[in-house]
C-alpha positions in Angstrom: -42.7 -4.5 -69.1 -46.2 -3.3 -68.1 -45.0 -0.1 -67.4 -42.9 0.5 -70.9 -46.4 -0.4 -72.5 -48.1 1.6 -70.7 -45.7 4.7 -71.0 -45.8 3.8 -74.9 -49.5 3.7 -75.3 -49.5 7.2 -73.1 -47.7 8.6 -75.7 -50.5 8.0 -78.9 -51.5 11.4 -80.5 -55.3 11.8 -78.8 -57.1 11.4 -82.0 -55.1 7.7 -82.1 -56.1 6.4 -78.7 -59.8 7.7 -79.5 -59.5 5.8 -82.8 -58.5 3.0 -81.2 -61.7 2.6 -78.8 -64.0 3.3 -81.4 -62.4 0.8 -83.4 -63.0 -1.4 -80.2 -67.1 -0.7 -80.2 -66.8 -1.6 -84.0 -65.7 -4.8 -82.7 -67.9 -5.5 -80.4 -71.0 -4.1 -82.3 -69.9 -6.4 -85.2 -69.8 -9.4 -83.2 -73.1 -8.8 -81.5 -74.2 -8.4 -84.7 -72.7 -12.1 -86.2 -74.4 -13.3 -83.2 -77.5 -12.1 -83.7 -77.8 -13.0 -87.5 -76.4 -16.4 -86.7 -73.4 -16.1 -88.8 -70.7 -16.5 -85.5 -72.0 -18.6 -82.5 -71.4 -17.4 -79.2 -69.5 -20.8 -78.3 -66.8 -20.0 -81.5 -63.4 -19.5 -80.9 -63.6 -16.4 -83.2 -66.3 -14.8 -80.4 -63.9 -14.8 -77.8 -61.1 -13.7 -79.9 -63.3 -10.4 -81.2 -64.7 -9.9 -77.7 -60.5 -9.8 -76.6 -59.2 -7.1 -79.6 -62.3 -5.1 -78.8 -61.8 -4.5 -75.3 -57.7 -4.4 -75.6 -58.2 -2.0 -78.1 -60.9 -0.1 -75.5 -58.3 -0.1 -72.7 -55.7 1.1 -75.4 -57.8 4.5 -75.4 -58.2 4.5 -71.6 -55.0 5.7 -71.3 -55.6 9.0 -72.3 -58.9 9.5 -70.9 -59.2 6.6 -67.8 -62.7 5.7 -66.5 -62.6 3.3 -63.8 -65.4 1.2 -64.6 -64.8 1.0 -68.1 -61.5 -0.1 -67.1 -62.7 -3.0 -65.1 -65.6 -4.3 -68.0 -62.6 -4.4 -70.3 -60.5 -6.3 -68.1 -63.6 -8.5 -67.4 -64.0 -9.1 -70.7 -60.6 -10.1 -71.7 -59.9 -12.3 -68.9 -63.6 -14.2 -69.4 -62.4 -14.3 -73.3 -59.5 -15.8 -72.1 -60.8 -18.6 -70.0 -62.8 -19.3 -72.4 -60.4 -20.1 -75.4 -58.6 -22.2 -73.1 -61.7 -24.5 -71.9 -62.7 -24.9 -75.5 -59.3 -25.7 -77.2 -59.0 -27.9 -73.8 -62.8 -29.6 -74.8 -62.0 -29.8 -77.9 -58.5 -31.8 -77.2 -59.9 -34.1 -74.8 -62.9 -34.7 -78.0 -60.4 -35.8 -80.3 -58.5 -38.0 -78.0 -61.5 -40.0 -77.2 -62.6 -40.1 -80.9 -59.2 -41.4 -82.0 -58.6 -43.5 -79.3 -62.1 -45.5 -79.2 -62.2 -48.4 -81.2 -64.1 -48.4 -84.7 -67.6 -50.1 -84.7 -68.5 -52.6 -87.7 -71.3 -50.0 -88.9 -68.4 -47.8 -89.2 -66.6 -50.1 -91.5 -63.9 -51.8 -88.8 -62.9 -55.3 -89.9 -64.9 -58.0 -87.9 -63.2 -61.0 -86.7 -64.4 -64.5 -86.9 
């Protein structure tokens, strides 16, 4: 499967594939940018999934002309992206377990027994 993708995206009209990594800086200036303003926070979801398309879309125009270092940021970056997501949607399960499964306080309106 790798290598009918990779055969596919080697294919891309040049001006395509360099589209496609500028398209990827756009995305990762743009997120720098949320980050920066305070608009996106570093520990969202959303940062990790921008940080992702950016640098698959980078890789997309590393086909045509490869760099080996760029390569390896990209892959860098989508791997960290993807650890990521997972630890956070795993947090963020194991938070709403706990929450739902403790039992309600009487400041939080839970019937007192007498």
């Amino acid at each position: 499967m790798f290598a009918y993708v990779f055969e596919s995206l080697q294919t891309l009209p040049k001006p395509v594939s360099t589209a496609c990594g500028v398209l990827g800086f756009c995305l990762y200036l743009t997120n720098y940018t949320l980050i920066t303003f305070r608009i996106l926070s570093s520990q969202d979801i959303v940062f990790f999934v921008i940080n992702i398309f950016g640098a698959g879309l980078v890789l997309v125009s590393l086909v045509q002309d490869f760099n080996l270092g760029s390569f390896m940021i990209q892959v860098f970056w989508i791997c960290l992206g993807m650890i990521a997501i997972v630890v956070r949607v795993k947090s963020r399960a194991a938070w709403r377990r706990e929450v739902h499964s403790a039992p309600l306080s009487p400041a939080l309106g839970a019937p007192q027994s007498r």
